[in-house]
N, C-alpha and C positions, 0 to 999 in steps of 0.2 A: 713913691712907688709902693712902700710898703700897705700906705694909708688907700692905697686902690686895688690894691690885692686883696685886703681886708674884707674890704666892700664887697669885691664883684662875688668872692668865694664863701661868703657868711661867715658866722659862728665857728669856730672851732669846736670840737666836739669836747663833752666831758666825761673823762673816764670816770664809770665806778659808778652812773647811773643809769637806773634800771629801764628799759625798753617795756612802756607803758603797755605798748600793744602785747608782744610775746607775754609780758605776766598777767594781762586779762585773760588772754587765751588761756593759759597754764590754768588758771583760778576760775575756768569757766569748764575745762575739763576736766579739773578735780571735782568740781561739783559733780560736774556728768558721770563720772564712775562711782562717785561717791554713793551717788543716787539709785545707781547700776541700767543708767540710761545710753550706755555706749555698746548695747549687743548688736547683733548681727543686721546690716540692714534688710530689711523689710522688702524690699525689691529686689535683691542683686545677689544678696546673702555674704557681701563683701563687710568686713571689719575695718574699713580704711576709712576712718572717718577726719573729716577737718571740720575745726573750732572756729565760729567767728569771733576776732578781736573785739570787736565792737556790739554795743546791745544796739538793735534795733527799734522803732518808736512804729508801733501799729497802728494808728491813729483809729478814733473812735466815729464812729458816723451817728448823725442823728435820721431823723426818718424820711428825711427830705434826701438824702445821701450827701448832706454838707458836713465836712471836719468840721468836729467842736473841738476848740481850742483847749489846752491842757489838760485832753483825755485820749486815754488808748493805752497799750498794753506795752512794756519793756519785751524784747525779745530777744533769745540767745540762738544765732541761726546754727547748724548742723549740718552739713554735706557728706551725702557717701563720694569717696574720689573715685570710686569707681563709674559708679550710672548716673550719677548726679542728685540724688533725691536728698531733696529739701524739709526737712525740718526747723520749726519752732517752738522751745521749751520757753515757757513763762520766766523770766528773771527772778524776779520777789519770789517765785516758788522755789529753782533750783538753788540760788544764791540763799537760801536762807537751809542755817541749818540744823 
């Protein structure tokens, strides 16, 4: 009984490690103030911004408008919560410091 409880409910968790996504975001915000890229937005004049966890892959097109493989640009997206406007800061630019 126990050996199928196991199974059906996964992994136990493990305390004491860190939430990969939450500390992207945190290190993806630091950047963005760092840089003093978190003013007012542009549309709405709202300050309520959300950080994507995750970089984005902007793939690169050639002149045919086909993806080439292993090009395009990292990207950190940006949301006002208010109106919704959409931002992309370069990675390799913000993340470096």
């Amino acid at each position: 009984m126990l050996a199928e409880r196991a199974v059906s409910e996964g992994p136990e968790a493990i305390g004491g490690l860190p939430d990969d996504e939450r500390w992207s975001e945190q290190m993806h915000r630091a950047a963005l103030e760092r840089k003093g890229a978190l003013a007012d937005c542009e549309a709405c004049g709202s300050n309520a911004w959300g950080v994507g966890q995750r970089l984005l892959l902007l793939p690169a097109l050639d002149a045919s408008g086909s993806w080439v493989a292993g090009r395009g640009v990292d990207a950190i997206p940006v949301f006002c919560r208010r109106c919704g406007l959409l931002r992309l800061h370069a990675a390799t630019i913000l993340l470096r410091d």
